[in-house]
LOTI-291715 format. One record per atom (N, C-alpha, C, O): residue number from 1; atom name; x, y, z. Coordinates in steps of 0.2 Angstrom, whole numbers. Example, Ala and Ser with C-alpha at 12.3 -4.5 7.8 and 13.67 -1.06 7.14 Angstrom:
// LOTI-291715
[rec 1 "N" [66 -28 39]];
[rec 1 "CA" [62 -22 39]];
[rec 1 "C" [66 -16 39]];
[rec 1 "O" [71 -17 42]];
[rec 2 "N" [64 -11 35]];
[rec 2 "CA" [68 -5 36]];
[rec 2 "C" [64 0 39]];
[rec 2 "O" [67 6 40]];
***
This chain:
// LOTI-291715
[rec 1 "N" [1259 260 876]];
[rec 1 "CA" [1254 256 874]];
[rec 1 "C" [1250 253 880]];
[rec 1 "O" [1252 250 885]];
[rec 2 "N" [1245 253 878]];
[rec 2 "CA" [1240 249 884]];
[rec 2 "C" [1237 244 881]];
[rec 2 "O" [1235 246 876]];
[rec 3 "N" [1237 238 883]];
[rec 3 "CA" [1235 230 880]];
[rec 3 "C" [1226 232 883]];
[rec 3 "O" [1223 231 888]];
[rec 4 "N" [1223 233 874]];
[rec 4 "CA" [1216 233 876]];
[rec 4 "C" [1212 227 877]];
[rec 4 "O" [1207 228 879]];
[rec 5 "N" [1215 219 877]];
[rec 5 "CA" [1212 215 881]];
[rec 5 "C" [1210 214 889]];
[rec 5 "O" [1205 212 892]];
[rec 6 "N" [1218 217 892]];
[rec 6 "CA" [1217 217 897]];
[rec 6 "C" [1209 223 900]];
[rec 6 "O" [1204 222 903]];
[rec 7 "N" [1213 230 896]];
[rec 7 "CA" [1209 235 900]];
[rec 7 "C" [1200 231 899]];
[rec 7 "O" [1196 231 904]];
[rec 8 "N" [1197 229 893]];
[rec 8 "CA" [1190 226 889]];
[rec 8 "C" [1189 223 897]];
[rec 8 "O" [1184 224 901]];
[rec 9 "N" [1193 219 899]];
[rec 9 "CA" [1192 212 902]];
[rec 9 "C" [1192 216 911]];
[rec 9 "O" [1189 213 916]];
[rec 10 "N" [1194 222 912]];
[rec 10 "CA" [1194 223 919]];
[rec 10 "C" [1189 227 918]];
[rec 10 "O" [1185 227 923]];
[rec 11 "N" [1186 233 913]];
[rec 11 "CA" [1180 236 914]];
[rec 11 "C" [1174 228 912]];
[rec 11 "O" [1168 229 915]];
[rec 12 "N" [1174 223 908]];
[rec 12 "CA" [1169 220 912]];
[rec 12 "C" [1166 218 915]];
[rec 12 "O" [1160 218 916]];
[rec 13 "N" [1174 215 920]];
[rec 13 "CA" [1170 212 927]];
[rec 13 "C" [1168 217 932]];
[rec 13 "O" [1164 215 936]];
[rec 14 "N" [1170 226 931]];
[rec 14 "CA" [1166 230 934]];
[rec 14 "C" [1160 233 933]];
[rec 14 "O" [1157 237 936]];
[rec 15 "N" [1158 230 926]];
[rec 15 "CA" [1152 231 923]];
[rec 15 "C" [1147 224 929]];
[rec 15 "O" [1143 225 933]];
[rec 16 "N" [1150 218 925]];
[rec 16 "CA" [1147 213 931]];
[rec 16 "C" [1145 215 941]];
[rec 16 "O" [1140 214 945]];
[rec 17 "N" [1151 217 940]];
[rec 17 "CA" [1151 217 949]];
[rec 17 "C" [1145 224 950]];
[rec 17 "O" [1142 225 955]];
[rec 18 "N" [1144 227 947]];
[rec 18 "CA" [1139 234 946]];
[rec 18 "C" [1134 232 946]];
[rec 18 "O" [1130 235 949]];
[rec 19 "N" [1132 228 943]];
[rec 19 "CA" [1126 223 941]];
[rec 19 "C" [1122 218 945]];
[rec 19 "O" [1116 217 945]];
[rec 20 "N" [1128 215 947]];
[rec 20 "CA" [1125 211 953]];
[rec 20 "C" [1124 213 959]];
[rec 20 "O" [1120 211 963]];
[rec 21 "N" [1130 220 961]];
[rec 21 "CA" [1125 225 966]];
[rec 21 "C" [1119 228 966]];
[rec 21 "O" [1116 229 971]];
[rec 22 "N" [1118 230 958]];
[rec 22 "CA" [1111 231 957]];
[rec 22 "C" [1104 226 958]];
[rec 22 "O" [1098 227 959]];
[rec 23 "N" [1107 223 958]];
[rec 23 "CA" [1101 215 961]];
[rec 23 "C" [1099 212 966]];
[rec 23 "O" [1094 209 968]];
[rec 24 "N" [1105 216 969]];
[rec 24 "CA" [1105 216 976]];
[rec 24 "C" [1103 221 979]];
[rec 24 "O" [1102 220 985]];
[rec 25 "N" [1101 228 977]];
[rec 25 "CA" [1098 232 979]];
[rec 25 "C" [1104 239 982]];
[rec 25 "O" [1102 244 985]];
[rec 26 "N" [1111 238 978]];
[rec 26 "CA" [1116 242 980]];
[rec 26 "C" [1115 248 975]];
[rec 26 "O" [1113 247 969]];
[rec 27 "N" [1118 253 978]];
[rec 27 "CA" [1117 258 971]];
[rec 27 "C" [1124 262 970]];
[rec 27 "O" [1128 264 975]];
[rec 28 "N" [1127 262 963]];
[rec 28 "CA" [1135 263 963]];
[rec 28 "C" [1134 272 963]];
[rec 28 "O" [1138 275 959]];
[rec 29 "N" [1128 276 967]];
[rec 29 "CA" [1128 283 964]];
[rec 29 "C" [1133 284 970]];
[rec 29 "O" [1138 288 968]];
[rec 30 "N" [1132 282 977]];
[rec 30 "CA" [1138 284 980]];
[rec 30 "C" [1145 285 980]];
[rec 30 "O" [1149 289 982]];
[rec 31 "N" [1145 278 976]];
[rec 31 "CA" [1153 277 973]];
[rec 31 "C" [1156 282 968]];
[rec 31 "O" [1161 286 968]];
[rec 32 "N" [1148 283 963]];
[rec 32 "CA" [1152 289 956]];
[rec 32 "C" [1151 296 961]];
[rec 32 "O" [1156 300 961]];
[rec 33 "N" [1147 298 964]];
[rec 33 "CA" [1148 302 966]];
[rec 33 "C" [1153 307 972]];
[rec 33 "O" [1153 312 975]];
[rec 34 "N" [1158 302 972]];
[rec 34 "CA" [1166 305 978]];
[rec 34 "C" [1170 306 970]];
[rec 34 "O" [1176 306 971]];
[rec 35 "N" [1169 307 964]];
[rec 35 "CA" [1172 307 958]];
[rec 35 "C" [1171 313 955]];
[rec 35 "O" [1175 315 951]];
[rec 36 "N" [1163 318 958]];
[rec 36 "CA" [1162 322 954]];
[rec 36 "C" [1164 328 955]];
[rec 36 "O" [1160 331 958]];
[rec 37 "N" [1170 332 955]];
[rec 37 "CA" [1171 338 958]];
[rec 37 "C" [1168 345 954]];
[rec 37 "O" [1171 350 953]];
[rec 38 "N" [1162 344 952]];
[rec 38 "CA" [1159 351 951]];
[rec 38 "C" [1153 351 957]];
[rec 38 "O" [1149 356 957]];
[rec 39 "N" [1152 347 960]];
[rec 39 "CA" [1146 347 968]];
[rec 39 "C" [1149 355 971]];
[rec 39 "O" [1154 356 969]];
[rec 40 "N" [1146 358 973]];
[rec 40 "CA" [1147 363 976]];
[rec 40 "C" [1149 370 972]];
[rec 40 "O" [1151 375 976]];
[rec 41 "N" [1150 369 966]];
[rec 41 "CA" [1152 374 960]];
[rec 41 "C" [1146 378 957]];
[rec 41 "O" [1140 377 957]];
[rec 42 "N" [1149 382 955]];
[rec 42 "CA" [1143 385 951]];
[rec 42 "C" [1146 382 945]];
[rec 42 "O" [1152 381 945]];
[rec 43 "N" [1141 381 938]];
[rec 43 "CA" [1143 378 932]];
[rec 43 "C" [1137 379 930]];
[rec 43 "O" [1131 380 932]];
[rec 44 "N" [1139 380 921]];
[rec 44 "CA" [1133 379 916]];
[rec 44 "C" [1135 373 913]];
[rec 44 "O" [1140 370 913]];
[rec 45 "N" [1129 372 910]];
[rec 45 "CA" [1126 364 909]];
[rec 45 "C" [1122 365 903]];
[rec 45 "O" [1117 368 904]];
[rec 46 "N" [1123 364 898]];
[rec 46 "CA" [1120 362 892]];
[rec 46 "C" [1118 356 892]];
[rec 46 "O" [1120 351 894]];
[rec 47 "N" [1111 357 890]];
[rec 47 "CA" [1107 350 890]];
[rec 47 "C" [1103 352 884]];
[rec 47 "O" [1100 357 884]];
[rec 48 "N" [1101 348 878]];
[rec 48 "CA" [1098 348 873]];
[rec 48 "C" [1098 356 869]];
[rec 48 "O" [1104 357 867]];
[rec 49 "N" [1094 361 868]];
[rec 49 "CA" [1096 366 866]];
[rec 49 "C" [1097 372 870]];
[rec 49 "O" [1097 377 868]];
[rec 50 "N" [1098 370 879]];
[rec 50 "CA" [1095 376 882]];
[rec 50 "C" [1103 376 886]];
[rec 50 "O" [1106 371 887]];
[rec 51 "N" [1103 381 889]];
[rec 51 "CA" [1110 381 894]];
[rec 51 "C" [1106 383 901]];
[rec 51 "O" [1101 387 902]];
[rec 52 "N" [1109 381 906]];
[rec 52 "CA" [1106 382 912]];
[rec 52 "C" [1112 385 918]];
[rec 52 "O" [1117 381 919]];
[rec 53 "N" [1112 389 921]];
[rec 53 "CA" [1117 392 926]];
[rec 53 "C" [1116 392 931]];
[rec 53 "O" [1111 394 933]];
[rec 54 "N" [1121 390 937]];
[rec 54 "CA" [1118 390 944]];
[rec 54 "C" [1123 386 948]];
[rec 54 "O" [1128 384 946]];
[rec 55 "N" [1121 384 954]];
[rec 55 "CA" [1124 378 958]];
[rec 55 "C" [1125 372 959]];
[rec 55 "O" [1120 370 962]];
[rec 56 "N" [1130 366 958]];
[rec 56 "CA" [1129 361 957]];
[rec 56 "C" [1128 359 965]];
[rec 56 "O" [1132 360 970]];
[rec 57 "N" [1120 355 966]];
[rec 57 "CA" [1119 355 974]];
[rec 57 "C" [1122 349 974]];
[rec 57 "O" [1127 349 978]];
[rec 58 "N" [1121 344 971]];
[rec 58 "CA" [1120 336 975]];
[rec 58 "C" [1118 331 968]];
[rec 58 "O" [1114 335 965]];
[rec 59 "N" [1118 326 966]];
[rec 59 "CA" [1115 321 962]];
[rec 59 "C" [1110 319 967]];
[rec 59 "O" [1110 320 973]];
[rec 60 "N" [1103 314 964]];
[rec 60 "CA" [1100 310 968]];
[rec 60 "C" [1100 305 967]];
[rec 60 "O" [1104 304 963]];
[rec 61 "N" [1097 298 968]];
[rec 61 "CA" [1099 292 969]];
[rec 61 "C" [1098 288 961]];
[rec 61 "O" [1099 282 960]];
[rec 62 "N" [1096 293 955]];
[rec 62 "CA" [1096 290 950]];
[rec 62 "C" [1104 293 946]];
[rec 62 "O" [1107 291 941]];
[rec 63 "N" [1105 297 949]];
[rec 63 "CA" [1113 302 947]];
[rec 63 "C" [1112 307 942]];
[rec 63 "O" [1116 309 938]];
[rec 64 "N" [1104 309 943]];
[rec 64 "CA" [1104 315 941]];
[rec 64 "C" [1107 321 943]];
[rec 64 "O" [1108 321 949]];
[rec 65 "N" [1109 325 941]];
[rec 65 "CA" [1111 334 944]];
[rec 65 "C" [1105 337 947]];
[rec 65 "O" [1099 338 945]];
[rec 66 "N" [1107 339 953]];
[rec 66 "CA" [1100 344 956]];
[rec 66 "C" [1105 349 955]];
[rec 66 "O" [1111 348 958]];
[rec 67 "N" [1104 354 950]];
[rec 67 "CA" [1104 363 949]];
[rec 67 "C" [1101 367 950]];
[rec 67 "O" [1097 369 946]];
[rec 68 "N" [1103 371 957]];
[rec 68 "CA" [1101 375 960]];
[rec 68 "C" [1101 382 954]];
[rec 68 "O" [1107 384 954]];
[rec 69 "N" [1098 385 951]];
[rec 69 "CA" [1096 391 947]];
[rec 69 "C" [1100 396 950]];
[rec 69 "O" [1103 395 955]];
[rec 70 "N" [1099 403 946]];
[rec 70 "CA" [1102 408 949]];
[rec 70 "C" [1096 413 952]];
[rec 70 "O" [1098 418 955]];
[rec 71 "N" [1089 410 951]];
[rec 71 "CA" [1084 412 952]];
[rec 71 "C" [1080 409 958]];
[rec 71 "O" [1075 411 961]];
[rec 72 "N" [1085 404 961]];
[rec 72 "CA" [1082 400 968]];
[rec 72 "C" [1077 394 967]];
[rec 72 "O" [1073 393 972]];
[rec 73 "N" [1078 390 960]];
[rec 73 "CA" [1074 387 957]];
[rec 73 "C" [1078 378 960]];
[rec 73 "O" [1084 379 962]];
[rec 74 "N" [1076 374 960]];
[rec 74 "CA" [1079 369 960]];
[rec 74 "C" [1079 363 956]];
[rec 74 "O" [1078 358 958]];
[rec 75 "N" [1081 363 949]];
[rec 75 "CA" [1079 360 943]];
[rec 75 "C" [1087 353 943]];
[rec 75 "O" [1093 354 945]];
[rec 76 "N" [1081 345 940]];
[rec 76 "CA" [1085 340 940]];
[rec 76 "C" [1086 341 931]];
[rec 76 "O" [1083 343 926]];
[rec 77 "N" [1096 339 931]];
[rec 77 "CA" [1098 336 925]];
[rec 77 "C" [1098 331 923]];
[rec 77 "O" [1104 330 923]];
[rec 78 "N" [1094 325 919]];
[rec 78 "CA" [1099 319 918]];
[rec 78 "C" [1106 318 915]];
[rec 78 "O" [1110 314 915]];
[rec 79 "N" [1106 325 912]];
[rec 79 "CA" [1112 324 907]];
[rec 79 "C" [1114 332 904]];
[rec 79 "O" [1110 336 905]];
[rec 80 "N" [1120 332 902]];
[rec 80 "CA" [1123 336 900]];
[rec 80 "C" [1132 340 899]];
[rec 80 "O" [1137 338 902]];
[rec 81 "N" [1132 345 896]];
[rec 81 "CA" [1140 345 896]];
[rec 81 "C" [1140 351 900]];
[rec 81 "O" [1136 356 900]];
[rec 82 "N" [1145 347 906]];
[rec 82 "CA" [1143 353 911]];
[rec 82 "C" [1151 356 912]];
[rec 82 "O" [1157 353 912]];
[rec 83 "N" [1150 364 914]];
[rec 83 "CA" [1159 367 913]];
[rec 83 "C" [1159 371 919]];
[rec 83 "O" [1154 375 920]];
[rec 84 "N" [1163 371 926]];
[rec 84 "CA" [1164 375 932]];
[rec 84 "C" [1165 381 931]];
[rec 84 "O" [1165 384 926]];
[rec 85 "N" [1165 384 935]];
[rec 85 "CA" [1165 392 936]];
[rec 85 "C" [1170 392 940]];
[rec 85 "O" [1172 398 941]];
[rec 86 "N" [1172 387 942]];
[rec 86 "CA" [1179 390 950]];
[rec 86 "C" [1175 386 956]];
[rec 86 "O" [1177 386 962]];
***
């Protein structure tokens, strides 16, 4: 059992403290980004009705996916369900 008050009450204040770095001018894409372990993967990415395959290069400072194609394209994601290749 995990006590969902507590857990509510600790992702708030990380919600807060994210927030007021944001106003300060900090960006937490640094932070998410030591998280993502498909950086440097090849991976397809479902986004809306299209699939896309290639490289995962890098996020950019809004934490979009930059996807290097298999065609040598460099196309950003904002979103999607993305699955590794190895």
């Amino acid at each position: 059992r995990v006590p969902r008050l507590d857990v509510l009450k600790h992702l708030l204040q990380e919600l807060d403290s994210l927030y007021h770095g944001l106003l300060k001018g900090e960006s937490p894409v640094p932070a998410w980004r030591q998280y993502l372990d498909t950086l440097g993967k090849r991976v397809t990415v479902r986004w809306l009705e299209e699939r896309y395959h290639g490289l995962a290069e890098e996020v950019d400072s809004q934490g979009n996916l930059l996807l290097r194609l298999d065609d040598g394209r460099l196309i950003t994601l904002p979103a999607g369900e993305v699955s590794s290749h190895g």
